[in-house]
PDB file of N, H, CA, C and O in Angstrom:
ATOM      1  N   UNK A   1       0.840  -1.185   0.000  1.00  0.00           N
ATOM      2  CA  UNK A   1       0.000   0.000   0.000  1.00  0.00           C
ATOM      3  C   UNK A   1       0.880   1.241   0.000  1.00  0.00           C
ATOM      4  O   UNK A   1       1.593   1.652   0.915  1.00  0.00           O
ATOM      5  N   UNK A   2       0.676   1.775  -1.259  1.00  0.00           N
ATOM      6  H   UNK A   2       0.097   1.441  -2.003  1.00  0.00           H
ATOM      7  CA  UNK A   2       1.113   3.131  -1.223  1.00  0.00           C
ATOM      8  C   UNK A   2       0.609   4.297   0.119  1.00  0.00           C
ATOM      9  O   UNK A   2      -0.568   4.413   0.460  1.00  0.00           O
ATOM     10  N   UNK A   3       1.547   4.941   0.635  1.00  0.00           N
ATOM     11  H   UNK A   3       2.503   4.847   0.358  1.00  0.00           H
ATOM     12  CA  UNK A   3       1.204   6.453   1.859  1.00  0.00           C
ATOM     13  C   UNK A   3       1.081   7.574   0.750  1.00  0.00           C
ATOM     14  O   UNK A   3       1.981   7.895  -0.026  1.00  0.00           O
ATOM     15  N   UNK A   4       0.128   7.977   0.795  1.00  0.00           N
ATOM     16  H   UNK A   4      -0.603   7.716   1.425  1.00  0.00           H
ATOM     17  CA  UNK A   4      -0.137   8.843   0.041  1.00  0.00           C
ATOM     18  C   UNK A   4      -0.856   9.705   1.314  1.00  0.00           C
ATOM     19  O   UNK A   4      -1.265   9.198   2.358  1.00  0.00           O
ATOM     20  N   UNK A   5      -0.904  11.254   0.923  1.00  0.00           N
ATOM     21  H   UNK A   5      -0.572  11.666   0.074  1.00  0.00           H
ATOM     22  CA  UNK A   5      -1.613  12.207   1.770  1.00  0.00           C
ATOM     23  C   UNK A   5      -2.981  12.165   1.890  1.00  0.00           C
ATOM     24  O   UNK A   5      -3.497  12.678   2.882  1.00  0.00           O
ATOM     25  N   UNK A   6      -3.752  11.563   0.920  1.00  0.00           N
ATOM     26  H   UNK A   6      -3.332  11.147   0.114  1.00  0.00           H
ATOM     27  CA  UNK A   6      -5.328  11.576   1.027  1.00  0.00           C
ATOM     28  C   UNK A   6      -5.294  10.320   2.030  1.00  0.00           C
ATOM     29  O   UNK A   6      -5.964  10.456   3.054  1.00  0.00           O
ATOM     30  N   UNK A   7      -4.708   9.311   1.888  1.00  0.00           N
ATOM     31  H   UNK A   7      -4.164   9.201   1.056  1.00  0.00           H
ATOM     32  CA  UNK A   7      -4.711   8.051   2.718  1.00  0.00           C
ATOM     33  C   UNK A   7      -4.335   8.446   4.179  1.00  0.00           C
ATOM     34  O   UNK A   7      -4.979   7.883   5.065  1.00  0.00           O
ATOM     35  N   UNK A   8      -3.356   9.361   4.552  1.00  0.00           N
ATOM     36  H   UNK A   8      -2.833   9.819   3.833  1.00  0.00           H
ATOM     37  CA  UNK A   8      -3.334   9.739   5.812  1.00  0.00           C
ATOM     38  C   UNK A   8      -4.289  10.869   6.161  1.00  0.00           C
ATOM     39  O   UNK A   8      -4.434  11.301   7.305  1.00  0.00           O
ATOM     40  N   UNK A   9      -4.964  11.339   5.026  1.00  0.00           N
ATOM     41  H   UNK A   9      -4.846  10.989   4.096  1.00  0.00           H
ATOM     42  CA  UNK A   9      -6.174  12.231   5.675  1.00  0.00           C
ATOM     43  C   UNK A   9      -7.123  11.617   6.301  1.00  0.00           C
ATOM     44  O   UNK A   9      -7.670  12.051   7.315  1.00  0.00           O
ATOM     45  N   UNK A  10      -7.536   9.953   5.415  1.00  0.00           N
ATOM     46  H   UNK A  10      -7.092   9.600   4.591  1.00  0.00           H
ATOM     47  CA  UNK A  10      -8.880   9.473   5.781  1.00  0.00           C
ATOM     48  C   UNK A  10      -8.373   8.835   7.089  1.00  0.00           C
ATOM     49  O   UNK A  10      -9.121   8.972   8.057  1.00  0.00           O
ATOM     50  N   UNK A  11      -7.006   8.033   7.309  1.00  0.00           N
ATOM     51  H   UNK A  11      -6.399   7.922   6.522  1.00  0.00           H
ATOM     52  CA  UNK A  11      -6.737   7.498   8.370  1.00  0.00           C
ATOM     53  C   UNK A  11      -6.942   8.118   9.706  1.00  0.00           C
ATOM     54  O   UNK A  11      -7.341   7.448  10.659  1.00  0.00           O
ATOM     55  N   UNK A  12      -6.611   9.695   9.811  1.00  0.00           N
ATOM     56  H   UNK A  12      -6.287  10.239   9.037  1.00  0.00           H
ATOM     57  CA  UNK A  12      -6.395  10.750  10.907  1.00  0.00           C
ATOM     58  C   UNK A  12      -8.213  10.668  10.880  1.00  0.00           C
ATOM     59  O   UNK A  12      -8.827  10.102  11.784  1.00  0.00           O
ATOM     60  N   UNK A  13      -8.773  11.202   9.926  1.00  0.00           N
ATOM     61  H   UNK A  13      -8.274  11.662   9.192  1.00  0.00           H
ATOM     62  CA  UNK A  13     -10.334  11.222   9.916  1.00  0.00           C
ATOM     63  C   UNK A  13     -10.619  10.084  10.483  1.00  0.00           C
ATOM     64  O   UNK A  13     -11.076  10.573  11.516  1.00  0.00           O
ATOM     65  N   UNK A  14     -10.723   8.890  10.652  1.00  0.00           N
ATOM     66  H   UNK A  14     -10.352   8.493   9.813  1.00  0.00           H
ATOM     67  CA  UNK A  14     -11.048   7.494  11.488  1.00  0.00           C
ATOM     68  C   UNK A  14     -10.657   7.790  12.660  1.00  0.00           C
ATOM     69  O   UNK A  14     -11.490   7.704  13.563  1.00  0.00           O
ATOM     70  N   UNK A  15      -9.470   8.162  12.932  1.00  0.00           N
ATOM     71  H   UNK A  15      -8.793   8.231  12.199  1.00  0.00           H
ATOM     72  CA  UNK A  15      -9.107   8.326  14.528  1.00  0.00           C
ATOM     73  C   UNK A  15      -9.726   9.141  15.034  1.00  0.00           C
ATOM     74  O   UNK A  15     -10.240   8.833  16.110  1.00  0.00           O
ATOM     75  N   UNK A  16      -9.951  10.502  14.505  1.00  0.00           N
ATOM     76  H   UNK A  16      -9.534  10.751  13.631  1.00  0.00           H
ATOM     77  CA  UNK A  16     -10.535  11.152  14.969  1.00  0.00           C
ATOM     78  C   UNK A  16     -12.147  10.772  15.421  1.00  0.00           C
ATOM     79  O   UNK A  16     -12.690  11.177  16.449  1.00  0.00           O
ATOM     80  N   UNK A  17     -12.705   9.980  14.491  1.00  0.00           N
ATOM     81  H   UNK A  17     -12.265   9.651  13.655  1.00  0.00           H
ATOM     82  CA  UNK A  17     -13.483   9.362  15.149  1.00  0.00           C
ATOM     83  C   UNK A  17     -13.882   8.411  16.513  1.00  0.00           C
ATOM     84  O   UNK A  17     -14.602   8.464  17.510  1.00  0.00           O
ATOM     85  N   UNK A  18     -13.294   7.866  16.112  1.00  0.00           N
ATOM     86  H   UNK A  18     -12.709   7.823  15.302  1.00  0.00           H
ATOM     87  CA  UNK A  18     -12.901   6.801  17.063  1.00  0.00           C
ATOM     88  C   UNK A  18     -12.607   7.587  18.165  1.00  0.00           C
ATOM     89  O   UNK A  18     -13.519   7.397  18.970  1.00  0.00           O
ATOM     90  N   UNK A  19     -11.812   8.362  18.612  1.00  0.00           N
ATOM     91  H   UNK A  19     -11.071   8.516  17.959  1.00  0.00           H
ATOM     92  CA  UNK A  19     -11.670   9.490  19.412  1.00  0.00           C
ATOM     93  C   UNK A  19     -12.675   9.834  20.253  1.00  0.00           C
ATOM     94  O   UNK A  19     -12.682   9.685  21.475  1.00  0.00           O
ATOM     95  N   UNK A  20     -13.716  10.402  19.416  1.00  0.00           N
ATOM     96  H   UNK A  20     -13.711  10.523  18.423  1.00  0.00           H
ATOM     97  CA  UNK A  20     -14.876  10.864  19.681  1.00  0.00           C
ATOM     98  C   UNK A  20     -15.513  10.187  20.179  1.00  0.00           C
ATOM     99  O   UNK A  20     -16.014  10.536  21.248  1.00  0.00           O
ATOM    100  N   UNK A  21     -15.770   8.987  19.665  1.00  0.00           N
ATOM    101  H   UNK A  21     -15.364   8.704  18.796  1.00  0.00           H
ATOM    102  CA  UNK A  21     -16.541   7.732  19.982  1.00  0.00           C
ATOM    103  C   UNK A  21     -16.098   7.407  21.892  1.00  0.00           C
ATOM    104  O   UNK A  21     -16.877   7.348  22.843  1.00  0.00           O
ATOM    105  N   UNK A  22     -14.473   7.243  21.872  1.00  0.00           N
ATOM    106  H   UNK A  22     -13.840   7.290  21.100  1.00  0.00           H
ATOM    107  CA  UNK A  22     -14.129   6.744  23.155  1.00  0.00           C
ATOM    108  C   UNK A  22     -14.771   7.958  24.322  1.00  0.00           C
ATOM    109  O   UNK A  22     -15.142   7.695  25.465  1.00  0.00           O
ATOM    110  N   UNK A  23     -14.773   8.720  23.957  1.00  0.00           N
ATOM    111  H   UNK A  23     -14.471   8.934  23.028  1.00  0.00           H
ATOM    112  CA  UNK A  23     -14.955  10.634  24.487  1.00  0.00           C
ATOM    113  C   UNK A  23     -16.409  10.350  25.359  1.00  0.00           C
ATOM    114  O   UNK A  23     -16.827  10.489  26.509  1.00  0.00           O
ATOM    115  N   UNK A  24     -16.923   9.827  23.944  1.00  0.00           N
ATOM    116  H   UNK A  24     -16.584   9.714  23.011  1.00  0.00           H
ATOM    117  CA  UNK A  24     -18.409   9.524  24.606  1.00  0.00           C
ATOM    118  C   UNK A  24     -18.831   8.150  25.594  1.00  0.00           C
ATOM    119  O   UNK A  24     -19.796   8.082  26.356  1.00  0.00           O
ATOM    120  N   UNK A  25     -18.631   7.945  25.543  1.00  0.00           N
ATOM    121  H   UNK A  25     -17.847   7.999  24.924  1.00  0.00           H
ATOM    122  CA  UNK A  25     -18.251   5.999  26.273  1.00  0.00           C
ATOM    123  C   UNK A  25     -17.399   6.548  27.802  1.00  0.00           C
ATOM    124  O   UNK A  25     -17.732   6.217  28.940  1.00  0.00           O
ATOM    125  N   UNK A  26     -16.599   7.176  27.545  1.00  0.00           N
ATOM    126  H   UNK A  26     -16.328   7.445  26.621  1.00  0.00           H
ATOM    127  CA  UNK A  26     -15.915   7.830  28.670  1.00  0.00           C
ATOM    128  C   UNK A  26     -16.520   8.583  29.961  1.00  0.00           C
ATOM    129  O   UNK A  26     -16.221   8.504  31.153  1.00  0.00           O
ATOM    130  N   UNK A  27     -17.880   9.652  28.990  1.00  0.00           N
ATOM    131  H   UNK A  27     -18.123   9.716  28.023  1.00  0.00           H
ATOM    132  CA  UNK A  27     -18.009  10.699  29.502  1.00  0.00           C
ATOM    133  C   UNK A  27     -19.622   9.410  29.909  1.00  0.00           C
ATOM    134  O   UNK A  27     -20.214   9.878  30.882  1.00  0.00           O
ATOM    135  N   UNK A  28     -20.090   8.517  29.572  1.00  0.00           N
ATOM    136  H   UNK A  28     -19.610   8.137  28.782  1.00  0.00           H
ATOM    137  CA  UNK A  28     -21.232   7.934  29.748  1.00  0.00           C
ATOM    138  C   UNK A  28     -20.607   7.063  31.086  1.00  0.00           C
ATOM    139  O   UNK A  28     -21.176   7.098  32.177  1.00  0.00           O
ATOM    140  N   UNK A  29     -19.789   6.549  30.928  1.00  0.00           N
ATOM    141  H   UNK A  29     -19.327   6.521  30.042  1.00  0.00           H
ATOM    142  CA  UNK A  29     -19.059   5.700  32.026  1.00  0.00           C
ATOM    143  C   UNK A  29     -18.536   6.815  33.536  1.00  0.00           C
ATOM    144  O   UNK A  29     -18.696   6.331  34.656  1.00  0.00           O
ATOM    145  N   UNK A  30     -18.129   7.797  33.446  1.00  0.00           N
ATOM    146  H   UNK A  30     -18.000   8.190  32.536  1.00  0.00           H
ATOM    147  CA  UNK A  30     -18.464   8.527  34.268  1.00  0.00           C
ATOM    148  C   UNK A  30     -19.857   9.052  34.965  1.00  0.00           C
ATOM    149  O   UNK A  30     -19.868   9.335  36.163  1.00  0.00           O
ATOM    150  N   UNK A  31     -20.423   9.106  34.569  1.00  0.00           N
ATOM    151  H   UNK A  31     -20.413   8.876  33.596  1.00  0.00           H
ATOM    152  CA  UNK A  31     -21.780   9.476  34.778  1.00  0.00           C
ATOM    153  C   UNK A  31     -22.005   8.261  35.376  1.00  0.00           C
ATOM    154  O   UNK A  31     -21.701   8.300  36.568  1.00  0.00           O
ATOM    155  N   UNK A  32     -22.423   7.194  35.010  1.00  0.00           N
ATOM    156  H   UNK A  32     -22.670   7.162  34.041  1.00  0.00           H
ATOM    157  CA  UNK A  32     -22.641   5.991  35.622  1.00  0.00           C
ATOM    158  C   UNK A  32     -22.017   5.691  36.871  1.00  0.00           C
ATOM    159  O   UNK A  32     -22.738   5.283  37.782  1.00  0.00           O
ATOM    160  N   UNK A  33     -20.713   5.837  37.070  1.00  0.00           N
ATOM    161  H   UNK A  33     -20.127   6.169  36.331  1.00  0.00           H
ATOM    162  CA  UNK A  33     -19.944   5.545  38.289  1.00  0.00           C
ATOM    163  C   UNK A  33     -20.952   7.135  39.557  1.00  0.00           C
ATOM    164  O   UNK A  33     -21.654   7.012  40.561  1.00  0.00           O
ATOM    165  N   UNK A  34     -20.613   8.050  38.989  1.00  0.00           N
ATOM    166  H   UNK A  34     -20.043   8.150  38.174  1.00  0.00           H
ATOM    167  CA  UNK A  34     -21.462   9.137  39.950  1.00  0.00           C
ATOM    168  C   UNK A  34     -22.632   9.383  40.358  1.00  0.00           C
ATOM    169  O   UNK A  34     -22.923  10.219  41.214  1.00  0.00           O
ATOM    170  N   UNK A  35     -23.800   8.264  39.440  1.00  0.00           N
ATOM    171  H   UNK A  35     -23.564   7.585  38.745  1.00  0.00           H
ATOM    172  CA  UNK A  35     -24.824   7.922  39.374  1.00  0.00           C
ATOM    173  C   UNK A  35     -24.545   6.782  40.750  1.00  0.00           C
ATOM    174  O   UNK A  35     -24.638   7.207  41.902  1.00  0.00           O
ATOM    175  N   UNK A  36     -24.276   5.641  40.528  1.00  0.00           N
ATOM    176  H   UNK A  36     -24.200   5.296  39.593  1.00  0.00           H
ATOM    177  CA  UNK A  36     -23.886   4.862  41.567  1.00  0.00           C
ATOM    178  C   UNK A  36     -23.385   5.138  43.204  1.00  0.00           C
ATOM    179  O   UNK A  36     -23.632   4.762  44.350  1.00  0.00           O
ATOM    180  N   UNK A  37     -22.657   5.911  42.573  1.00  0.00           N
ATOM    181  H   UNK A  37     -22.456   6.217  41.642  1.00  0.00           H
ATOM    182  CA  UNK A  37     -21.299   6.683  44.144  1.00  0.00           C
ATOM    183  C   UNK A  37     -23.260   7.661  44.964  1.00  0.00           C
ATOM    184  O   UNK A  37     -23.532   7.255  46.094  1.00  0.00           O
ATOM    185  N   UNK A  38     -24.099   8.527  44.475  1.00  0.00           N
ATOM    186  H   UNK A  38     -23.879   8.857  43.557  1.00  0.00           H
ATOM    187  CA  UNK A  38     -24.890   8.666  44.654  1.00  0.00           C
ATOM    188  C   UNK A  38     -25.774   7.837  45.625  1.00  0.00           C
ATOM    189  O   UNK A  38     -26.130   8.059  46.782  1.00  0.00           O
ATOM    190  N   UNK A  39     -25.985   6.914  44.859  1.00  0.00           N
ATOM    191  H   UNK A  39     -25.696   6.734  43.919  1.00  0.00           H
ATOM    192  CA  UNK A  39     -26.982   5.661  45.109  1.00  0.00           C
ATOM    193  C   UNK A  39     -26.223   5.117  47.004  1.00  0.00           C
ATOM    194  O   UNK A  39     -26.709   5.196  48.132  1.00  0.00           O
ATOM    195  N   UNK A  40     -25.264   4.749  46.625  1.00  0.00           N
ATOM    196  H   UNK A  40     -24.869   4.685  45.709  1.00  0.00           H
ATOM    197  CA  UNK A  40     -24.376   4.020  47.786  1.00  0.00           C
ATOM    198  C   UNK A  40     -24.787   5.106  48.881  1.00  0.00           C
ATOM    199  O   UNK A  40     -25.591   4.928  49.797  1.00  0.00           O
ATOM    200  N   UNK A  41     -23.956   6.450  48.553  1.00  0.00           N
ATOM    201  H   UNK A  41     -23.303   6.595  47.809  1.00  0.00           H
ATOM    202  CA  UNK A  41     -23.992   7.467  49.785  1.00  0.00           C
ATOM    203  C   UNK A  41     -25.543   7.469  50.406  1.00  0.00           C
ATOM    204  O   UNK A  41     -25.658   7.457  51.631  1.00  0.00           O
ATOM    205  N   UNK A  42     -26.681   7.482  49.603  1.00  0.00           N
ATOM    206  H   UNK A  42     -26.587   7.491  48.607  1.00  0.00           H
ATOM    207  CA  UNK A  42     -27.513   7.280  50.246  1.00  0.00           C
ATOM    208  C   UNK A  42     -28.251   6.037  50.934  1.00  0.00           C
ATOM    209  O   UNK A  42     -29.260   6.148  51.631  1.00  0.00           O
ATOM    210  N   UNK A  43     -27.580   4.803  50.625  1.00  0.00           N
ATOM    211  H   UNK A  43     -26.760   4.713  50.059  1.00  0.00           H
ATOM    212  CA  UNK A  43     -28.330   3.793  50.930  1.00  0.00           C
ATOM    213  C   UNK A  43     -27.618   3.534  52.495  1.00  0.00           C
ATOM    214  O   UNK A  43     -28.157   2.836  53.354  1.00  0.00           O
ATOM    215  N   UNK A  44     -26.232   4.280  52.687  1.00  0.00           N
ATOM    216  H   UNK A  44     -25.794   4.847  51.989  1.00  0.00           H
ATOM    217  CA  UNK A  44     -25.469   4.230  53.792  1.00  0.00           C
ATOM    218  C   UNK A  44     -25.598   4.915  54.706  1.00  0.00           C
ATOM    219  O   UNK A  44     -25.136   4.687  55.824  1.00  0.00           O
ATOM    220  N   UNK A  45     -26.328   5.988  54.338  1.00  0.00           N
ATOM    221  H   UNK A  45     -26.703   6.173  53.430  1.00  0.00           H
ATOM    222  CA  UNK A  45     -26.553   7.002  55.248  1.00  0.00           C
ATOM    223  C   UNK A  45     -27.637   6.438  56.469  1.00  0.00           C
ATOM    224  O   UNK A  45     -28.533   5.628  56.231  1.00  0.00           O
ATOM    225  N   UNK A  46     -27.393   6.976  57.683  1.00  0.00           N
ATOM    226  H   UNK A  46     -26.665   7.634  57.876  1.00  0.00           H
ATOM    227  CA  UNK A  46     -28.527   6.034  58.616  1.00  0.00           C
ATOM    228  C   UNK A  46     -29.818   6.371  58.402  1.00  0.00           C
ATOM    229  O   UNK A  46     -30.105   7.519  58.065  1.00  0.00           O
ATOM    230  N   UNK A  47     -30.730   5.438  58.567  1.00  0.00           N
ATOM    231  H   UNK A  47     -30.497   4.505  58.841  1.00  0.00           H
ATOM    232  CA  UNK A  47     -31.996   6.003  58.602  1.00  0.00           C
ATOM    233  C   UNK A  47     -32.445   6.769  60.297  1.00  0.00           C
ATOM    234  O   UNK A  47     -32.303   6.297  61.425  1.00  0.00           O
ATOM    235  N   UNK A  48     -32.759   7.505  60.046  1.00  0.00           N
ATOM    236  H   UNK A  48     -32.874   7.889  59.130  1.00  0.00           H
ATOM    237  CA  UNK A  48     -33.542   8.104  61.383  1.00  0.00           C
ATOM    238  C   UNK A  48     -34.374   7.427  62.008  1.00  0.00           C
ATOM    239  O   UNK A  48     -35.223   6.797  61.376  1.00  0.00           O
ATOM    240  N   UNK A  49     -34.333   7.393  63.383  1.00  0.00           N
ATOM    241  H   UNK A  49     -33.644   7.905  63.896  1.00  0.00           H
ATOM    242  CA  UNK A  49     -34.942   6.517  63.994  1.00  0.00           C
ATOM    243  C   UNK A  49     -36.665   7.071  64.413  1.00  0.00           C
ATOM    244  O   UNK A  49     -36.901   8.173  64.907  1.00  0.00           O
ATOM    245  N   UNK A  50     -37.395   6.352  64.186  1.00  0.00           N
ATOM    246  H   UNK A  50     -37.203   5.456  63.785  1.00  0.00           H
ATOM    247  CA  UNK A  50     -38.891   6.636  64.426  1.00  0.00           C
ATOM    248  C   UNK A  50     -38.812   6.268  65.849  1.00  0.00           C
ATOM    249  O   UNK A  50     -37.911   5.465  66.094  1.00  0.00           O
ATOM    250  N   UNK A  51     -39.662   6.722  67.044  1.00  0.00           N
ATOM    251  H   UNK A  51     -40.393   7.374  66.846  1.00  0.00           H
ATOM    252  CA  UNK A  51     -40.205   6.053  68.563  1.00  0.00           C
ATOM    253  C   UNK A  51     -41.265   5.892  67.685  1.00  0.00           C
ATOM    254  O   UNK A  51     -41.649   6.642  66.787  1.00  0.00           O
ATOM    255  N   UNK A  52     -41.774   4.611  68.127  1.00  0.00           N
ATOM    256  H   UNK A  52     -41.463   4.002  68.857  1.00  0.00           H
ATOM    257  CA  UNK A  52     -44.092   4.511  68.357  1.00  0.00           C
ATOM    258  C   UNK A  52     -43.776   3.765  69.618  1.00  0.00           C
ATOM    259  O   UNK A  52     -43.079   2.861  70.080  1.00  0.00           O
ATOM    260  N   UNK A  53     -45.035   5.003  70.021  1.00  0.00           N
ATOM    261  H   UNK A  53     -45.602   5.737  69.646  1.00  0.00           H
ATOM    262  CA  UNK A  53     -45.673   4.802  71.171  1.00  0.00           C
ATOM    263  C   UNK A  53     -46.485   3.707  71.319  1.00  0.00           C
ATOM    264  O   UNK A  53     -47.122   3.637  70.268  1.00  0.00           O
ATOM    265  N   UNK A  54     -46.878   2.631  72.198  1.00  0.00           N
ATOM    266  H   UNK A  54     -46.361   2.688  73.052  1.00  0.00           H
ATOM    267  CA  UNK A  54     -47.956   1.841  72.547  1.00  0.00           C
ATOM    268  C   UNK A  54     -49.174   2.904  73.054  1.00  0.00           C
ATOM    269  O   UNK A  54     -48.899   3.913  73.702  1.00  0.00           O
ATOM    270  N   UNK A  55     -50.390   2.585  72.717  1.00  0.00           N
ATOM    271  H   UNK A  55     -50.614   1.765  72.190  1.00  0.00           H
ATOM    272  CA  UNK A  55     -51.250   3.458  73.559  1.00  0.00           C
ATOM    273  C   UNK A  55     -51.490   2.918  74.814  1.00  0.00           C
ATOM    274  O   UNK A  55     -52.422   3.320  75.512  1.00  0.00           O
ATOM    275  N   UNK A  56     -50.675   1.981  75.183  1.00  0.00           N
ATOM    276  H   UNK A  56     -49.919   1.655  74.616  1.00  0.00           H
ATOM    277  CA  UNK A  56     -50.398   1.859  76.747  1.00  0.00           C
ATOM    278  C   UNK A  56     -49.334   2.769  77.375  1.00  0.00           C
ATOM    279  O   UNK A  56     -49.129   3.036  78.559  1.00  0.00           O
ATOM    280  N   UNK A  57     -48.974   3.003  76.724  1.00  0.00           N
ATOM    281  H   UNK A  57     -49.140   2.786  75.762  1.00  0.00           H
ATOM    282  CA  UNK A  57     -47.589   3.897  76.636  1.00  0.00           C
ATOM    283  C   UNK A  57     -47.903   5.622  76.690  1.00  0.00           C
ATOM    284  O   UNK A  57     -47.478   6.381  77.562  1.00  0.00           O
ATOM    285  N   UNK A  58     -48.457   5.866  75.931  1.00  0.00           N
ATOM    286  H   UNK A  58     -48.802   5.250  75.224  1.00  0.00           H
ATOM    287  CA  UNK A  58     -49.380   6.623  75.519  1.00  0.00           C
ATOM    288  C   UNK A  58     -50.173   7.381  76.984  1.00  0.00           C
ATOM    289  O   UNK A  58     -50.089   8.545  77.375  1.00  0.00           O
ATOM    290  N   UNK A  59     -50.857   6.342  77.505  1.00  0.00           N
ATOM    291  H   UNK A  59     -50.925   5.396  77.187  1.00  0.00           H
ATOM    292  CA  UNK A  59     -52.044   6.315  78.473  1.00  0.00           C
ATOM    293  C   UNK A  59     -51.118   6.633  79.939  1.00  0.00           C
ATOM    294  O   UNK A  59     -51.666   7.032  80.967  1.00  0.00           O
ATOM    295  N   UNK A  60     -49.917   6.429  79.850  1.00  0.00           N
ATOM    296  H   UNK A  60     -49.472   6.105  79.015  1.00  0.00           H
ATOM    297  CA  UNK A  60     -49.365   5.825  80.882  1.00  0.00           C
ATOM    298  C   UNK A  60     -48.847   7.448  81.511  1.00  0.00           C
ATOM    299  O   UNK A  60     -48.751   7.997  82.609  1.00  0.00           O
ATOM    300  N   UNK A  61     -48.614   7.764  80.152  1.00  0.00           N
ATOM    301  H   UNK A  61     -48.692   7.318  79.260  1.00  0.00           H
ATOM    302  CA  UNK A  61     -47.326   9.213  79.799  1.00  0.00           C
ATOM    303  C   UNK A  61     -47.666  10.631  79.921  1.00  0.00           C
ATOM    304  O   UNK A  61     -47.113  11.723  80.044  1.00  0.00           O
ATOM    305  N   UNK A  62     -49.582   9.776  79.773  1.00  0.00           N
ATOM    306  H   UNK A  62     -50.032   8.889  79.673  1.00  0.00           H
ATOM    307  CA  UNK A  62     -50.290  11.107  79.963  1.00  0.00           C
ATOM    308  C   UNK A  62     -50.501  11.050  81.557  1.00  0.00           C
ATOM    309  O   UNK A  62     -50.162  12.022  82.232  1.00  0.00           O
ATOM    310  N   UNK A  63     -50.902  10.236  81.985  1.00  0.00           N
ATOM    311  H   UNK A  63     -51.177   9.446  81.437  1.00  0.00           H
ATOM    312  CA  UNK A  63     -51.874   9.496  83.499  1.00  0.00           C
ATOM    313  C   UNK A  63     -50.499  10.161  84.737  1.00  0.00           C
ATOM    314  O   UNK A  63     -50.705  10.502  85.902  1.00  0.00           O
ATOM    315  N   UNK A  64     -49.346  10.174  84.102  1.00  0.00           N
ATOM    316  H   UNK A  64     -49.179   9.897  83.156  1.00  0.00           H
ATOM    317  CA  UNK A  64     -48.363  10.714  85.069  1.00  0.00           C
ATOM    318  C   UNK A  64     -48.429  12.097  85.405  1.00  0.00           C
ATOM    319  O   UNK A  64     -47.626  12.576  86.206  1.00  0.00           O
TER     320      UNK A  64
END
């Protein structure tokens, strides 16, 4: 195969694609990981604790 300049134009033009292509895959794969890192921080976070009262409890709390 002859190197000719149009042949290294279209070649650079492919990479450059390809480029682009990884750019996007990159920038989607990020998102995903921060999407996740998200998810975690909240599933770790404590839940707040509820009291319920018994209405014996209730009855008891008032009656004092």
């Amino acid at each position: 195969m002859e190197i000719t300049r149009a042949s290294l134009d279209e070649y650079l033009k492919e990479l450059q694609q390809q480029r682009e292509q990884a750019t996007a895959q990159l920038n989607a794969i990020a998102g995903a990981i921060q999407a996740v890192q998200v998810l975690i921080e909240k599933s770790s976070a404590p839940e707040p604790e509820i009291q319920v009262k018994t209405v014996e409890a209730t009855l008891a709390a008032d009656a004092a």
